[in-house]
N, C-alpha and C positions, 0 to 999 in steps of 0.2 A: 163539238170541237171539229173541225177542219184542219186537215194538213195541207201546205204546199210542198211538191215537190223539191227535193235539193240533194246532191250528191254528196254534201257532206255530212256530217252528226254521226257518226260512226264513231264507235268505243269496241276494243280487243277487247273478250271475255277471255279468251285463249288464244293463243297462237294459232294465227289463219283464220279465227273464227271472231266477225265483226257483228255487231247489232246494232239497230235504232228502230228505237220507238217512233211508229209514224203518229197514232192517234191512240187517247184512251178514253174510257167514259167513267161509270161509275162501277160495272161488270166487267167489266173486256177490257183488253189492253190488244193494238195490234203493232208487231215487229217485222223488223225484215233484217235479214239476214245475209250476208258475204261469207262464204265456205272457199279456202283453199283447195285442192286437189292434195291430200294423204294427212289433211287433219284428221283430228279426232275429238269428237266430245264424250269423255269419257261415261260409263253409266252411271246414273244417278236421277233420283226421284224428286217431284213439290207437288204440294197441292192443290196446282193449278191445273187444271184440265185442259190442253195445248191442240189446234186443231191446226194443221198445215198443207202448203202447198207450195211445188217445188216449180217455179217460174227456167230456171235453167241448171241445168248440172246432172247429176247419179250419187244419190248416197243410199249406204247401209245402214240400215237402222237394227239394234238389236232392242228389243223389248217383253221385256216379264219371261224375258228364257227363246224366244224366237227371232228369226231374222228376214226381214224383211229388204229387198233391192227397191227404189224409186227412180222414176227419171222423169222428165221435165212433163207435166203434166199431169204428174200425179200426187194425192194426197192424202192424207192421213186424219187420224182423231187420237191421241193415247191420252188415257183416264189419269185424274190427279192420282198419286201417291204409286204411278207405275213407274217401275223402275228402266231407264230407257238411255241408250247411245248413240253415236253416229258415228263409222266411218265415212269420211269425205271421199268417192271413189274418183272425181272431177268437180274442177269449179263448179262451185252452185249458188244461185242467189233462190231464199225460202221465203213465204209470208210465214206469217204465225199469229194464229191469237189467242193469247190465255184467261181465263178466266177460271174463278173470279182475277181482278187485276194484280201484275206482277210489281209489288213497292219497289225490288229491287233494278226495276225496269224503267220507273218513272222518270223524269229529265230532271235533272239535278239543277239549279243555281249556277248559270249563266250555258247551259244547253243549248 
């Protein structure tokens, strides 16, 4: 599979917090992400094992009891079934890839 580029295909999960799926395979799925500045994704855990990377912004991440700061350049790996949040400290845009793939993630009928 191959993506093109496009600035549209965004869907709100939450207030301030946008995603789209760029590509997926049979493993992996990869997203990206729009973060408002004093969002919040609140904590909460899946069994996908999520690897990312923060293209522009600062967020707080709290994860399995500890908290971590990022800014643009930096990234992460948190294990499936880790329980994990985000405060938004400044707009951010995130890649992300889960795996194995997230169903809830996949493009839906006319996507």
């Amino acid at each position: 599979m191959f993506g093109k580029h496009s600035d549209g295909g965004y869907r709100e999960l939450l207030a301030g917090i946008e995603q789209k799926t760029l590509v997926y395979g049979s493993k992996t799925l990869l997203s990206k992400f729009l973060l408002k500045k004093d969002s919040i994704l609140p904590l909460h855990a899946h069994p996908h094992e999520q690897t990312g990377y923060l293209l522009q912004g600062k967020l707080r991440f709290s994860c399995q009891g500890e908290t971590f700061e990022v800014g643009a350049g930096d990234s992460w790996c948190i294990p499936g079934d880790a329980e994990h949040g985000v405060e938004v400290l400044a707009d951010s845009v995130i890649l992300e890839l889960f795996s194995p793939v997230r169903e809830d993630y996949l493009p839906k009928d006319g996507d």
